[in-house]
C-alpha positions in Angstrom: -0.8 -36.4 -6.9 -2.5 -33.6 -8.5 -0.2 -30.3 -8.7 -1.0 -27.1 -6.9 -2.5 -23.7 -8.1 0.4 -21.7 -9.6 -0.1 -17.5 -8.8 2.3 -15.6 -10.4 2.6 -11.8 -9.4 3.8 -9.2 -11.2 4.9 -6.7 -8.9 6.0 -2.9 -9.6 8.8 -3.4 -6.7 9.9 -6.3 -4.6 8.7 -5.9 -1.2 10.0 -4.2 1.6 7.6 -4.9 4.6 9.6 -3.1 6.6 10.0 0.1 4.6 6.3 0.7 3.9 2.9 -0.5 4.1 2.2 -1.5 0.4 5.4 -4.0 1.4 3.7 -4.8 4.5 0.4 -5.4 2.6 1.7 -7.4 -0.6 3.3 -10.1 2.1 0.2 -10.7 3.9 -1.3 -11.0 0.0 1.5 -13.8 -0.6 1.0 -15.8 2.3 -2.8 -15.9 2.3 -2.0 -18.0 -0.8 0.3 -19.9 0.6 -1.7 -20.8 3.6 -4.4 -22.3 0.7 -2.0 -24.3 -0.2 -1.0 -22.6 -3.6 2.2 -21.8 -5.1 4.2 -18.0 -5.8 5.7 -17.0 -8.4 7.0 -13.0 -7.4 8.3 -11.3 -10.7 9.1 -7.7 -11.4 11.2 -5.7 -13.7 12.4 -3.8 -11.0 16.2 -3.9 -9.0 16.2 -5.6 -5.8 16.3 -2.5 -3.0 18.5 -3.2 -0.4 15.9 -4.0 2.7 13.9 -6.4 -0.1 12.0 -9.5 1.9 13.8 -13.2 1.8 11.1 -14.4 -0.6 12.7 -17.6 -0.7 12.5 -18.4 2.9 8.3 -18.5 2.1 9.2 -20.9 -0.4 8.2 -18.1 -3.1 9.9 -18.2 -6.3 11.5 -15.0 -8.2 11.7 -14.3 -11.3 13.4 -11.0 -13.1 11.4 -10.1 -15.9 11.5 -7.7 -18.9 9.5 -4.8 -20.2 8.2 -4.3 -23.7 9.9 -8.6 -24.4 8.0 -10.9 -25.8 10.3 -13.7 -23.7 7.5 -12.8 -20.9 4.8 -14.1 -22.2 6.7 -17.5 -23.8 8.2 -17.2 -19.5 4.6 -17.3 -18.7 2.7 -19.9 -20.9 5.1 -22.3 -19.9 4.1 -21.6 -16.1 0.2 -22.0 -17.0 -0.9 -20.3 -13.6 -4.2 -20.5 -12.5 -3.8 -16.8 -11.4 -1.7 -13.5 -11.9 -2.1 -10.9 -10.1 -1.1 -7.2 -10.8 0.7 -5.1 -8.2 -0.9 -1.4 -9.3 -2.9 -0.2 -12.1 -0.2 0.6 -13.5 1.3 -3.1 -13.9 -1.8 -3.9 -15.4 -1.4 -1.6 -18.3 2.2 -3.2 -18.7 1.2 -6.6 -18.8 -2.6 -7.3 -18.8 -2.4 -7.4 -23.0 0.3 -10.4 -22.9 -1.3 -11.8 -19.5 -4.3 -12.3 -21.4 -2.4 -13.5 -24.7 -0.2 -16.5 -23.0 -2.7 -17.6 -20.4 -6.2 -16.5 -21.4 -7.9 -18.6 -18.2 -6.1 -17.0 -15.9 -8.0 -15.3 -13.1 -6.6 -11.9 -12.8 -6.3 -9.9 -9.9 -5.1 -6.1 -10.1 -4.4 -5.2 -6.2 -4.8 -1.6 -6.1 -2.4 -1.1 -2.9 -4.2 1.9 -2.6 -6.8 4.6 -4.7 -3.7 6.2 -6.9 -6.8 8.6 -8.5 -8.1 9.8 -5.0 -4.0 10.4 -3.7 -3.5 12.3 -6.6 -6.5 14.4 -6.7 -5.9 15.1 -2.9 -2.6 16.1 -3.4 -3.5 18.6 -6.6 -6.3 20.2 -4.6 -4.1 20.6 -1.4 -1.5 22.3 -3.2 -3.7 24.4 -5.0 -5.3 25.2 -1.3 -8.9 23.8 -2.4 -11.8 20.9 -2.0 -11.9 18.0 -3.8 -14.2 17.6 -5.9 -15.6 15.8 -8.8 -13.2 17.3 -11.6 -10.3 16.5 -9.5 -11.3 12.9 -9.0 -12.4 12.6 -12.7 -8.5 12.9 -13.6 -6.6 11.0 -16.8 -4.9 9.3 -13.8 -8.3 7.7 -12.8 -9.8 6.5 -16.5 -6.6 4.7 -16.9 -6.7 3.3 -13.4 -11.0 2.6 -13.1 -10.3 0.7 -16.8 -7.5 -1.4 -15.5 -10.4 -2.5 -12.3 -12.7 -3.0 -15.7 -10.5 -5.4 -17.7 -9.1 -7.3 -14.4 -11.7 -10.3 -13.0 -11.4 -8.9 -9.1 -9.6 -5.9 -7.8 -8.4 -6.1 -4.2 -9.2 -2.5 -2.5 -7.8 -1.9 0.8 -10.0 0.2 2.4 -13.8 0.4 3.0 -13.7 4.5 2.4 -12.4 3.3 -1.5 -14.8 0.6 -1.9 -17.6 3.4 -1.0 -15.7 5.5 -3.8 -15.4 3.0 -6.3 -19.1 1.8 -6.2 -20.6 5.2 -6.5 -18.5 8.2 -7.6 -17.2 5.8 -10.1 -19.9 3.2 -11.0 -17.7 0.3 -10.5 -20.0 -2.7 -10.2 -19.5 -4.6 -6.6 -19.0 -8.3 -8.3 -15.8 -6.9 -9.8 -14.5 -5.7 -5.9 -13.3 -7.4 -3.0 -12.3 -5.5 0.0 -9.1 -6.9 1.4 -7.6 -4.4 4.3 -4.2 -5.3 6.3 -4.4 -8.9 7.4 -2.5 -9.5 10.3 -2.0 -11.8 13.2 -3.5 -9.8 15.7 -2.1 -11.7 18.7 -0.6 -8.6 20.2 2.7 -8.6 21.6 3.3 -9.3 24.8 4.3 -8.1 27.7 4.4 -4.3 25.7 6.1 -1.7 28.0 3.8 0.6 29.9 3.2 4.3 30.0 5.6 5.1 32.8 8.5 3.1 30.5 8.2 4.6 27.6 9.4 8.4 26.3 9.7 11.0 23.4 7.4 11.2 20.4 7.9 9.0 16.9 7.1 9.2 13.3 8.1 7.3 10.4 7.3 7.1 6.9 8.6 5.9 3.6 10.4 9.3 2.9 9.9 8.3 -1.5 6.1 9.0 -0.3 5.0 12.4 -1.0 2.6 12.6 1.8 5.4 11.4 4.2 7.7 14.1 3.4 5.3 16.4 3.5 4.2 15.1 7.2 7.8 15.9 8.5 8.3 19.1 6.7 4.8 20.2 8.7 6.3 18.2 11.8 9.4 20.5 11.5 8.3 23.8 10.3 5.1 24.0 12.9 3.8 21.1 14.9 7.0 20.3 16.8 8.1 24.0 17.9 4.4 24.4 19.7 4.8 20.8 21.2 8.2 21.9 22.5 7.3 24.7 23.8 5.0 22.5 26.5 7.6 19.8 26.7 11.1 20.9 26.6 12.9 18.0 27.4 10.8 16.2 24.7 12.5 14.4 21.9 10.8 13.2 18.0 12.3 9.9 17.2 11.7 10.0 13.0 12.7 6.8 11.4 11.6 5.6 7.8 13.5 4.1 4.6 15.4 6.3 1.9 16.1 9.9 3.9 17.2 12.3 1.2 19.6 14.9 2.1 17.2 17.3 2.4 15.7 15.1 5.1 19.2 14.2 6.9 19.6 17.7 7.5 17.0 18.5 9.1 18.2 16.5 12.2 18.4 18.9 15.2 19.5 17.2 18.4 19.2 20.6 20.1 15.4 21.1 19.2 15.1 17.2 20.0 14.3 16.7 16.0 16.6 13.7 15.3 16.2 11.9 12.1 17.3 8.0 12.5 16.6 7.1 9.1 15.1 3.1 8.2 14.1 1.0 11.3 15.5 -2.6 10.7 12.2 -3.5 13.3 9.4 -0.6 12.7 7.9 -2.7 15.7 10.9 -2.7 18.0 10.9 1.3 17.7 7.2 1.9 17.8 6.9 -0.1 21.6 9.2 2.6 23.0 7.7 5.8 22.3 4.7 7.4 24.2 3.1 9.0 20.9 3.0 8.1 17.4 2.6 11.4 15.3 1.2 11.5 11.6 0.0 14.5 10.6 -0.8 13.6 6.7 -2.5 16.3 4.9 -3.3 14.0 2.2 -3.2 10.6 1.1 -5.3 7.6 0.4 -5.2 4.1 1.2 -4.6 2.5 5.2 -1.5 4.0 7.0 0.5 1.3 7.7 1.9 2.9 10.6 -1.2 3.6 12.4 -2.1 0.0 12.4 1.6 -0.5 13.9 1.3 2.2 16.2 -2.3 0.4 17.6 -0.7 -3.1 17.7 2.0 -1.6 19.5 -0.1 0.2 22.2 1.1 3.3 21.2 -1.7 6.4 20.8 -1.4 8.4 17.8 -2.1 11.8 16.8 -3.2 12.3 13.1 -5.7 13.9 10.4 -9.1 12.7 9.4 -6.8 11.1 6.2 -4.9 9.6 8.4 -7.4 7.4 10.6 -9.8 7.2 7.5 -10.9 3.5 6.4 -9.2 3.0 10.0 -12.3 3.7 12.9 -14.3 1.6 13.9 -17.6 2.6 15.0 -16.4 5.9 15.0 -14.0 5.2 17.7 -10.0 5.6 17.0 -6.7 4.7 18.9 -5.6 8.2 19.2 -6.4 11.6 18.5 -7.9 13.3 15.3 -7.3 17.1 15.2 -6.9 19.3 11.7 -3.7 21.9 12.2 -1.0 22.2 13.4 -2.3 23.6 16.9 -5.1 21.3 16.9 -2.4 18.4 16.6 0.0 19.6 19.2 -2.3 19.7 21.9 -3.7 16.7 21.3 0.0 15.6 21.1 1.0 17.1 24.6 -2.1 15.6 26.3 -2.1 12.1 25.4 1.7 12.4 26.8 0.8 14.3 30.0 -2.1 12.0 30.7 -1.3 8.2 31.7 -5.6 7.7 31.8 -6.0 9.1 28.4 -3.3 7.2 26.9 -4.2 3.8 28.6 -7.9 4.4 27.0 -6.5 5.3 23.9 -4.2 2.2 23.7 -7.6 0.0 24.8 -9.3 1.3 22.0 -6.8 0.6 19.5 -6.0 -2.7 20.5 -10.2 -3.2 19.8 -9.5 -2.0 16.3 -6.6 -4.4 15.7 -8.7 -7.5 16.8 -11.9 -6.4 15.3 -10.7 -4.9 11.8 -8.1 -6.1 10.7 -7.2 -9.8 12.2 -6.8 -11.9 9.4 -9.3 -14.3 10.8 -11.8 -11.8 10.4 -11.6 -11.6 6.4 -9.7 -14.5 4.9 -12.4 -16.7 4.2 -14.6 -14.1 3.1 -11.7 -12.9 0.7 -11.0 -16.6 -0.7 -14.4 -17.5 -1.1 -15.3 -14.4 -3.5 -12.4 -15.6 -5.5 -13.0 -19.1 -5.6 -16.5 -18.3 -6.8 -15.3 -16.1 -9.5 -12.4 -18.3 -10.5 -15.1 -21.7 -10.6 -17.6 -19.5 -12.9 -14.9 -17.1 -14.4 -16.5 -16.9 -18.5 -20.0 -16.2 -16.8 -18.1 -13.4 -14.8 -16.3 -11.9 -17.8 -19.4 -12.2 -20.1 -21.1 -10.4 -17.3 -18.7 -7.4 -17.3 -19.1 -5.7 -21.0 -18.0 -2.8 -20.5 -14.4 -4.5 -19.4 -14.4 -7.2 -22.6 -15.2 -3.9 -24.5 -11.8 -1.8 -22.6 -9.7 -4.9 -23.4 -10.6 -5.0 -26.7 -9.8 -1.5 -27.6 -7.4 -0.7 -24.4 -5.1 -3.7 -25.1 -5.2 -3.6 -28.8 -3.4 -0.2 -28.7 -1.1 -1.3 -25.6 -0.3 -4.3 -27.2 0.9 -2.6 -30.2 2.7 0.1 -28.4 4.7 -2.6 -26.8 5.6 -4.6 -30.0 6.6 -1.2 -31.2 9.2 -0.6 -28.7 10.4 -4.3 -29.0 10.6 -4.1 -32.2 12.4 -0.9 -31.7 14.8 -2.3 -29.4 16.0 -5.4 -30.8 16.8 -3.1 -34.2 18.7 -0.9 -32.0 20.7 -4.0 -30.9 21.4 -5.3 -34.1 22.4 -2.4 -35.1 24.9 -1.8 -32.6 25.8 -5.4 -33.4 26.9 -5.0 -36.7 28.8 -1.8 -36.1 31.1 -4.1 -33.5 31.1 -6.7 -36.0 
């Protein structure tokens, strides 16, 4: 009986599908290999959070592992998988060096999550109050994370605004891409309650995201006030994992700004409010939220960050508006207006089905990395410039990490012989 394909990922957290998107997204990752009848490995360095997924009931191994240790990479040739992939950039730099050490025909896969260089360019310009341009995106943040797409055989992008980016602000060759959005069942839930059922306004949000917090700080300080004015009676249901204290206390059950904190069922919640509000002022990626909001039949209000990688055909499951008065009245008339919201919640239910059902992309995803995988020398012999960042790149990573080993187990024997 001949064995199944072993991938081992090396993630920078365990997931939390329920606590945020990039959990939400490295799941559906997990059990498109599953469904192709491979085997998981999941291993990080990180602690377990507290709202971590079962892996175990997928039939997905877990494995703690350490930084800057050598037992890794004897952990890993004794594994021999056919694939690891990397759970950010930043893994990648960790890991890639003794990846490529203990299992050198192992197709690697670096899954961005999201564009870490376009967030963080968005989020220097917007607190500096200007555009983004090419300086901003040509950040140290981006060469370290455009040579970690170099020196890995695919990179998964999630959104068709990145893959644009990546090919040509950044010369990335296509061969070395794959766009992967959300990949979801997109049998929608059924019977969902109607407009007449449902009440108040919701947003949630990861609150460790910057762009989150920042969301209900705007939410707070402006948007909510002029929607309040309009609908007194109105409440803004905000639920998402990890409230600070500075988040907590800005509960207010008098202005109808009540913080709930995590949603055990981000679902459950989202089926019975009216709205969805996200007003992100920057960001990158998909917004996990959104896509819950339109599988939900709820309309949304957001930015053009918000629904961007998201439309289709230029159409959108809610409103778009740019400030804060912008967003309130598009807020108050989706609520006031049953034949708005019923178009809206059409029109995003079309986006579900059309963009992001898993039936739509899984084959087209595993055939570019069955390809790749079946003629993987030619397709590392055809990427120089990433044989020449490995060569260079991981040479100084890899001593860097010996380094700190080396470091370590002299501090322990050290510490040793003291007790002794």
């Amino acid at each position: 009986m001949q064995q199944k394909p072993l991938l081992v990922v090396l993630g920078y957290v365990w997931p939390e599908p329920n606590s945020s998107a990039a959990g939400y997204r490295m799941l559906s990752l997990l059990q498109l290999f599953l469904q192709q009848g491979w085997q998981v490995i999941f291993a990080s360095v990180a602690e377990p959070g507290p709202h971590r997924y079962p892996l175990a009931e997928l039939g997905i191994s877990e494995q703690r592992i350490e930084l800057n240790d050598s037992s890794f990479e004897h952990w890993l040739s004794v594994q021999a998988p056919s694939a690891v992939m990397f759970d950010r950039f930043m893994l990648e730099e960790q890991f890639g060096w003794r990846v490529e050490q203990a299992c050198p025909q192992a197709l690697r896969i670096l899954d961005m999550e999201d564009c870490h260089a376009l967030r963080d360019a968005r989020q220097r310009c917007f607190n500096a109050d200007k555009a983004v341009d090419a300086q901003a995106l040509n950040s140290e943040l981006a060469l370290r994370e455009i040579a970690a797409i170099y020196r890995c055989d695919l990179t998964l992008v999630i959104s068709d605004y990145e893959m644009q980016l990546l090919q040509q602000h950044y010369q990335v060759p296509a061969a070395l891409l794959c766009y992967c959005p959300f990949l979801i069942d997109a049998n929608l839930a059924s019977p969902l309650p109607d407009y007449t059922t449902r009440r108040d306004f919701i947003a949630i949000g990861n609150f460790r995201h910057a762009p989150n917090w920042h969301s209900v700080l705007w939410l707070k300080q402006q948007i909510w006030p002029l929607i309040r004015q309009q609908l007194p009676q109105a409440e803004l249901h905000i639920y998402g994992a990890y409230p600070p204290p500075k988040a907590t206390a800005l509960h207010n059950a008098r202005e109808g700004f009540l913080l709930k904190g995590w949603a055990e069922d981000a679902l459950v919640v989202m089926q019975q409010a009216r709205v969805c509000l996200a007003p992100l002022a920057f960001g990158a990626g998909l917004k996990g939220k959104l896509l819950d909001a339109m599988r939900c039949g709820t309309p949304n209000v957001t930015t053009d960050t918000g629904a961007e990688g998201m439309t289709l055909n230029g159409e959108w499951g809610g409103l778009i508006a740019k400030d804060s008065q912008g967003i309130a009245e598009a807020a108050v008339a989706i609520y006031q207006q049953p034949e708005l919201w019923q178009r809206l919640q059409i029109t995003g239910f079309k986006i579900v089905q059309e963009k992001f059902a898993q039936t739509q992309h899984s084959a087209r995803i595993w055939m570019q990395l069955s390809q790749i995988q079946q003629a993987l020398d030619n397709h590392r012999q055809a990427n120089f410039t990433g044989l020449m960042l490995r060569h260079h790149a991981y040479r100084s990573t890899k001593f860097m990490g010996q380094w700190i080993e080396a470091k370590t187990r002299l501090a322990e024997q050290s510490s040793q012989t003291r007790v002794d």
